[in-house]
C-alpha positions as CSV (number, residue, x, y, z in Angstrom):
1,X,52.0,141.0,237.6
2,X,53.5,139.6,240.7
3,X,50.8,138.3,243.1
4,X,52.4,138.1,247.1
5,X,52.1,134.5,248.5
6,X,49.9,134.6,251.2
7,X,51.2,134.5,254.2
8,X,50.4,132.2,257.4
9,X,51.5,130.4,260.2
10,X,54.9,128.7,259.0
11,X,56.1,131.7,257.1
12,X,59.4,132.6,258.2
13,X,59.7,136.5,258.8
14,X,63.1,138.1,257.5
15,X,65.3,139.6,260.1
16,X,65.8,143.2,260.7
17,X,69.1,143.7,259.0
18,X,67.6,141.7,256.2
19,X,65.1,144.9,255.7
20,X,67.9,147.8,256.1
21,X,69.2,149.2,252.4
22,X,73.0,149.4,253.3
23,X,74.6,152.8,252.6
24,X,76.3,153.3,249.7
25,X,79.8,154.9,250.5
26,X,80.5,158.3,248.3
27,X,82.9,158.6,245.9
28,X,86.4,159.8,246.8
29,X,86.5,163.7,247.2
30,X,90.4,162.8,245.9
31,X,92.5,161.2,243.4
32,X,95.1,160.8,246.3
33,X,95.9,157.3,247.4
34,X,95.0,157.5,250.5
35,X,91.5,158.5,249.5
36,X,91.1,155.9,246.5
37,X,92.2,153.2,249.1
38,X,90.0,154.2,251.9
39,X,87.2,154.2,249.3
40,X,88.0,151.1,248.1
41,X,88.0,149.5,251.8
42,X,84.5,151.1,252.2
43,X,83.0,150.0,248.9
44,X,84.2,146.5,249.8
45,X,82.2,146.3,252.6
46,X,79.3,148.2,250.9
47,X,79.4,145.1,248.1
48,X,79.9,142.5,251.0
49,X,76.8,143.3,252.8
50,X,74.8,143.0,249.8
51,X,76.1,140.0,249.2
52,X,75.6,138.3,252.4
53,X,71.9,140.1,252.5
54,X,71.2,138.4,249.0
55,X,72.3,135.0,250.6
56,X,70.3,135.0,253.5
57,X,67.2,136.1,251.6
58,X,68.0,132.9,249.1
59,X,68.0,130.8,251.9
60,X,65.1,132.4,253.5
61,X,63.1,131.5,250.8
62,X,64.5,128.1,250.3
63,X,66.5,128.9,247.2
64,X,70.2,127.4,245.8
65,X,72.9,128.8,247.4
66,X,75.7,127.8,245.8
């Protein structure tokens, strides 16, 4: 069971974008190129965000980033 850490003073409070579930882009409606490529673009970004929100949770809580 995971028991929150109380929370005071000299907590730091994640920031808004920290809190927002990215959207998941759907899945081409194609096999065309254009359509695999412009999927591929979007799921990039999709995969980057998570990323970055990982990261700045890490550091939020004082974890490694490395």
């Amino acid at each position: 069971m995971v028991i929150p850490q109380q929370i005071d003073e000299t907590c730091q409070k994640p920031s808004g974008s920290l809190l927002v579930k990215p959207v998941k882009p759907e899945a081409p409606k194609t096999g065309s190129r254009e359509d695999i490529l412009n999927h591929v673009i979007l799921y990039g970004e999709y995969t980057q965000t998570l990323e970055s929100q990982v990261d700045q949770w890490i550091k939020l809580y004082g974890g490694q980033n490395d």
